[in-house]
MARPA-868218 format. One record per residue: residue in one letter; x, y, z of N, C-alpha, C in turn; residue number from 1. Coordinates in steps of 0.001 Angstrom, whole numbers, plus 524288, in hexadecimal, padded with zeros to 5 digits. Layout:
BEGIN
+-----+-------+-------+-------+-------+-------+-------+-------+-------+-------+-----+
: res :  n.c1 :  n.c2 :  n.c3 : ca.c1 : ca.c2 : ca.c3 :  c.c1 :  c.c2 :  c.c3 :   n :
+-----+-------+-------+-------+-------+-------+-------+-------+-------+-------+-----+
:   a :     X :     Y :     Z :     X :     Y :     Z :     X :     Y :     Z : NUM :
...
+-----+-------+-------+-------+-------+-------+-------+-------+-------+-------+-----+
//
This chain:
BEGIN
+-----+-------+-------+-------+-------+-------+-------+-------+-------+-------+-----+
: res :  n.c1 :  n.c2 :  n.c3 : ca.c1 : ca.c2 : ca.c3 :  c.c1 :  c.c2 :  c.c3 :   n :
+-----+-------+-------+-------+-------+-------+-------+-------+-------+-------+-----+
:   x : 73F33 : E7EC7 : E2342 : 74286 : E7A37 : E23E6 : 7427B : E78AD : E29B1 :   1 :
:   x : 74131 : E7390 : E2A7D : 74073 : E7142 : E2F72 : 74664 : E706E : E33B6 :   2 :
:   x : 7471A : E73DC : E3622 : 74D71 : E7313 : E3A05 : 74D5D : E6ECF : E3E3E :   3 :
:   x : 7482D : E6CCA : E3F07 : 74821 : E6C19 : E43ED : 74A7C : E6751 : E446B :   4 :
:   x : 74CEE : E6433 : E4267 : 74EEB : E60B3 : E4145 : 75326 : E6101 : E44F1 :   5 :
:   x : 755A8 : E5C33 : E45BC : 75A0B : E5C74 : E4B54 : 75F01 : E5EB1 : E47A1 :   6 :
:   x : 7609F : E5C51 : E416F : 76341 : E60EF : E3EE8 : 76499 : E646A : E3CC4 :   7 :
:   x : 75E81 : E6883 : E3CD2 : 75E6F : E6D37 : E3C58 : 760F2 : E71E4 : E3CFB :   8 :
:   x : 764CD : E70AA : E41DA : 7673D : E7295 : E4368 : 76C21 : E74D9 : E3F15 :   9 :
:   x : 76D8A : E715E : E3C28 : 77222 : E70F4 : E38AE : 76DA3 : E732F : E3311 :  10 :
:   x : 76AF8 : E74AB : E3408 : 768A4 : E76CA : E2D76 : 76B09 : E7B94 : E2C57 :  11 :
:   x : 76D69 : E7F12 : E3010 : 76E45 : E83E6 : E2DB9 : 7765D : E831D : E2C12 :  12 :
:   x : 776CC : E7DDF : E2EFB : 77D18 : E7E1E : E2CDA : 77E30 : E7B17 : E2704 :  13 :
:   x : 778F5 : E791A : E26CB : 77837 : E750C : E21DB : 776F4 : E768B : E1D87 :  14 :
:   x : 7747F : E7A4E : E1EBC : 77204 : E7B48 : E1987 : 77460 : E7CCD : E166C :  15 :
:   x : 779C4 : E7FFF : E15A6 : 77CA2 : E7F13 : E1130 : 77E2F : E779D : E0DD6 :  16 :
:   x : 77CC9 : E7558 : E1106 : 77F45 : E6F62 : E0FAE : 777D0 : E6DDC : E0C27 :  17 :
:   x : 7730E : E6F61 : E0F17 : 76F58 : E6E2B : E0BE1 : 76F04 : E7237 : E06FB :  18 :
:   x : 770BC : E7539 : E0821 : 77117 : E79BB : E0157 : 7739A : E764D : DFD1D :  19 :
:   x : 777E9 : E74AD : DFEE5 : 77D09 : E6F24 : DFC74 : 779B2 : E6CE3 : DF995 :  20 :
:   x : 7756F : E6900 : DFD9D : 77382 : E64A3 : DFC3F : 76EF8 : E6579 : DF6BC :  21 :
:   x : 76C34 : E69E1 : DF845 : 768C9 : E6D52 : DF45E : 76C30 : E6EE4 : DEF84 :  22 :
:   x : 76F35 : E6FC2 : DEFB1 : 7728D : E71FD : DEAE7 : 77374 : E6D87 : DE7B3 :  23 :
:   x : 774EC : E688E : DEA8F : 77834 : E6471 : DE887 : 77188 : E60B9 : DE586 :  24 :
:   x : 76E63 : E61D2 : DE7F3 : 768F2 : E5DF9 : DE543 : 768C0 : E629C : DE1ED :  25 :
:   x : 76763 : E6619 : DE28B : 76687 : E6A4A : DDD1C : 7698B : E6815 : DD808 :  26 :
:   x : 76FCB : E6624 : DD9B1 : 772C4 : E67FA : DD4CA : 77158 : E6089 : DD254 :  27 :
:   x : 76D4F : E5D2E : DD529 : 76BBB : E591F : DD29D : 765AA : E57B0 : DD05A :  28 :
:   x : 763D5 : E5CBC : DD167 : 760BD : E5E68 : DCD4E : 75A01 : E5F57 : DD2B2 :  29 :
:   x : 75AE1 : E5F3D : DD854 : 758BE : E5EAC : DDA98 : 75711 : E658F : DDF01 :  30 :
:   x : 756E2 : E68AC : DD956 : 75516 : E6DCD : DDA2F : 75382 : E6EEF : DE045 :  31 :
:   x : 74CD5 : E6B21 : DE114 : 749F0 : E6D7E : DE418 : 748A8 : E6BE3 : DE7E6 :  32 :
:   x : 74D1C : E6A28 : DEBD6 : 74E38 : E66E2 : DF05D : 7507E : E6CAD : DF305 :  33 :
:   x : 74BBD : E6ABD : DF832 : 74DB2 : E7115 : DFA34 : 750C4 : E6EDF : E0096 :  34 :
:   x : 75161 : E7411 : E02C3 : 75480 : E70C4 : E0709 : 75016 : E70B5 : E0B11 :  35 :
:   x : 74B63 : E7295 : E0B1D : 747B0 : E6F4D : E0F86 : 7476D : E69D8 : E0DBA :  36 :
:   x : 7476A : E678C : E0A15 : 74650 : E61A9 : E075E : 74B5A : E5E26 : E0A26 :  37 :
:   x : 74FFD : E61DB : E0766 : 7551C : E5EE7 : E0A1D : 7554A : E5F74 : E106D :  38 :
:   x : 7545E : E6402 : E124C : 754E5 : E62A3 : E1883 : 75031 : E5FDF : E1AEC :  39 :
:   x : 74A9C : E5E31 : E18B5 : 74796 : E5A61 : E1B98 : 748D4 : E54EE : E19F5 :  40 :
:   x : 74C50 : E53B6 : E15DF : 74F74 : E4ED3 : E1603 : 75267 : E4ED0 : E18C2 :  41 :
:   x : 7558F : E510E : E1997 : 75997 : E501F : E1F6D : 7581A : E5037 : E23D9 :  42 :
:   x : 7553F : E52A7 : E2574 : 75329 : E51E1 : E2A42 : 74E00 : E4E68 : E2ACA :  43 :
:   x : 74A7F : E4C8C : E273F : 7470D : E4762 : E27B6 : 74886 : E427E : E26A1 :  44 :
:   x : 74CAD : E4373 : E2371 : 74E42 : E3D2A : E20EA : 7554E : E3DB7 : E22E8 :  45 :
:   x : 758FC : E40B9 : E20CC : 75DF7 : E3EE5 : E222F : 75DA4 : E3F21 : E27BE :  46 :
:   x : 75CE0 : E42FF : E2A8C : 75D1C : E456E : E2F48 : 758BF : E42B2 : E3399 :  47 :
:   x : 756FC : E3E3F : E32DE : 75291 : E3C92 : E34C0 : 75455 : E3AB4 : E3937 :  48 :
:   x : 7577B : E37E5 : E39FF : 75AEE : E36A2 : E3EC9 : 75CD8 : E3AA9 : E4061 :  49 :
:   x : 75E15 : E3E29 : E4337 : 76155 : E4318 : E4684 : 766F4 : E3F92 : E48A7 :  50 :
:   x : 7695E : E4138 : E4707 : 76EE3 : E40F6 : E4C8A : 76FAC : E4576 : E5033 :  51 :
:   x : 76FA9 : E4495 : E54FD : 7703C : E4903 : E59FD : 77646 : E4BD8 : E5854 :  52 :
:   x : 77970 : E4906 : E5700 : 77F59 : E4AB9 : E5657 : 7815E : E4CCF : E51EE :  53 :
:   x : 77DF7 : E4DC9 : E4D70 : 77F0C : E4F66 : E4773 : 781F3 : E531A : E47D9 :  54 :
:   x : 78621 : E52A3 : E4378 : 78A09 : E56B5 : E43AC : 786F8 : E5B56 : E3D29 :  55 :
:   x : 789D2 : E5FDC : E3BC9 : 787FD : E60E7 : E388D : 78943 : E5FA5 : E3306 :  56 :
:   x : 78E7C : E5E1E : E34E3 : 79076 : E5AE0 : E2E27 : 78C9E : E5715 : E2C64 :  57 :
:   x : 789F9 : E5579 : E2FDE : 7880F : E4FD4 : E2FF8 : 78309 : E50BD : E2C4A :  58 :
:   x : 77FD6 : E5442 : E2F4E : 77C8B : E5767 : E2D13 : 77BFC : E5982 : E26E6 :  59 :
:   x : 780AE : E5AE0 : E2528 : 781E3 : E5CDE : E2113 : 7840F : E58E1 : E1CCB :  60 :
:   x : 7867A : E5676 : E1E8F : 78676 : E5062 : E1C94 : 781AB : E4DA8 : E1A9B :  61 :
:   x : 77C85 : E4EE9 : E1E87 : 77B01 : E4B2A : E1BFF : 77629 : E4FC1 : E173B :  62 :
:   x : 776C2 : E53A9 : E1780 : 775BB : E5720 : E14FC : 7775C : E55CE : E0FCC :  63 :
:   x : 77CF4 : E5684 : E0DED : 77D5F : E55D5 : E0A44 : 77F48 : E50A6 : E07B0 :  64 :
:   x : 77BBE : E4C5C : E09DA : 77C66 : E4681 : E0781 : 7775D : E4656 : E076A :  65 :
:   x : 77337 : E4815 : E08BD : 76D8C : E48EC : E047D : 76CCD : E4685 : DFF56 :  66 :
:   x : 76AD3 : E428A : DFE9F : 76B99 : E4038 : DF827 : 766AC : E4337 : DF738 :  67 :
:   x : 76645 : E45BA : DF205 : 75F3B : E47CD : DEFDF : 75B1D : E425E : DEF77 :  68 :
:   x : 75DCC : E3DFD : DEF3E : 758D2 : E3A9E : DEF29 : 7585C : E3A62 : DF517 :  69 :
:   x : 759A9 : E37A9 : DF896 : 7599B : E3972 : DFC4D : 75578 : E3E0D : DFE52 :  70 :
:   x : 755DA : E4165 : DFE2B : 75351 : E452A : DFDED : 74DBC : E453C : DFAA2 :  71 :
:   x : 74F6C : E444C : DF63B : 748B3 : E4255 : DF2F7 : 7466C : E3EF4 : DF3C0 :  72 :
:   x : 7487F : E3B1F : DF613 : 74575 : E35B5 : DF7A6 : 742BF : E3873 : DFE9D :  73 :
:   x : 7457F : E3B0E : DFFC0 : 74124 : E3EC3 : E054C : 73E14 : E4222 : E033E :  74 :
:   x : 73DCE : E44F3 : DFFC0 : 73A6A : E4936 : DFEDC : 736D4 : E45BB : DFCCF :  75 :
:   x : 737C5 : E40FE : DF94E : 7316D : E3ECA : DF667 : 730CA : E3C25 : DFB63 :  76 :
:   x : 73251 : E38EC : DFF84 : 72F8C : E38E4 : E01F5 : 72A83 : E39BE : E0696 :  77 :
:   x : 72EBB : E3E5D : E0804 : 72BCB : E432D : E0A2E : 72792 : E457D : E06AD :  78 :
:   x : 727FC : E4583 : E0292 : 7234F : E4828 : DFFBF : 71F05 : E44F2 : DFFF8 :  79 :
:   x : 71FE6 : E3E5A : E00A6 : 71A9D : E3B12 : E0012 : 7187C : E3C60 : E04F8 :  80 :
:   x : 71D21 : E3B87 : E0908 : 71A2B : E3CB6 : E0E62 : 7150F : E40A2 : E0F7C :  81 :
:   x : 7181C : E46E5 : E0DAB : 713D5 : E4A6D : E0D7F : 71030 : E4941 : E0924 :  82 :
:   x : 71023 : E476E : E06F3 : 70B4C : E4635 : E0279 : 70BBD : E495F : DFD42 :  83 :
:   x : 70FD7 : E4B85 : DFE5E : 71101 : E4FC6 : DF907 : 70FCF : E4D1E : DF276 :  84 :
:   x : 7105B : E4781 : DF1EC : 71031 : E44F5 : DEF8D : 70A57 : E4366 : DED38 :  85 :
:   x : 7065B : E45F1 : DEA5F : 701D5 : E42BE : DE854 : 70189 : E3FF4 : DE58E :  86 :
:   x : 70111 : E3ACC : DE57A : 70358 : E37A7 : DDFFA : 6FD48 : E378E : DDBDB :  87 :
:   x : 6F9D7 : E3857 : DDE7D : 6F4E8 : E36E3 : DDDA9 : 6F2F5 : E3B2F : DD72E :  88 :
:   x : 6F63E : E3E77 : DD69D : 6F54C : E3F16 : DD1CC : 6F89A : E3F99 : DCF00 :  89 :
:   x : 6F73A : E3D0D : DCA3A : 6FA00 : E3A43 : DC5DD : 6FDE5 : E3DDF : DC380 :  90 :
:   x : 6FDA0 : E433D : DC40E : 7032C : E4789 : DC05D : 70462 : E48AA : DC5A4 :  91 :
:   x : 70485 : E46F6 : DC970 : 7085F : E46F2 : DCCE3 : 70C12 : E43D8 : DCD2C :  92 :
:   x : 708B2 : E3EC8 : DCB6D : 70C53 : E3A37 : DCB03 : 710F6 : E3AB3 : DC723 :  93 :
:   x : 70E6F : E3C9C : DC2B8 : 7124B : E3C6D : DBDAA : 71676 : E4049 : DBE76 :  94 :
:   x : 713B2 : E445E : DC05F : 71769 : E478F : DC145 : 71C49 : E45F6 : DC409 :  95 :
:   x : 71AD2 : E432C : DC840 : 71E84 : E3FBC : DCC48 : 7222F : E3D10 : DCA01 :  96 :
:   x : 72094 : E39CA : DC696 : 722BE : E3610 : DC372 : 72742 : E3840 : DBD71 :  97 :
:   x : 72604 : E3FDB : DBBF4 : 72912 : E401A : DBB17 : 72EE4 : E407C : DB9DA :  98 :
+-----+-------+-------+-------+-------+-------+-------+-------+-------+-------+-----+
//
């Protein structure tokens, strides 16, 4: 898991609040969302702007207002980025489409 982030700092007081967030997509049917997935959304997309003055409530706040689409609408995009995505054959597609 990548710390180097300017609020890395606050990962070891947080992480009970991302366990929260993991528990709470689990119990909506969203098993296999792990917390490297959830913490490179916060820090590439929520966290993309830094504030010098962040408090830690703030932090944790925005931890657990995480919507899962939100979150899924970054992971598929991130996945086209790396190329994870082959569309080019056809039971991939369908599969996709299931």
């Amino acid at each position: 898991m990548d710390r180097s982030h300017q609020y890395g700092r606050f990962y070891t007081e947080i992480k009970p609040a991302l366990k929260s967030k993991l528990e709470e997509f689990k119990l909506f049917g969203y098993e296999k969302v792990t917390e490297k997935e959830l913490w490179d959304f916060l820090t590439k997309k929520k966290w993309k702007k830094e504030k010098e003055d962040i408090h830690l409530y703030e932090v944790v706040a925005d931890v657990l207002s995480v919507k899962i689409g939100e979150l899924m609408n970054f992971t598929t995009i991130e996945a086209f980025k790396m190329g994870d995505f082959g569309l080019n054959d056809e039971a991939e597609r369908r599969e996709l489409l299931k």
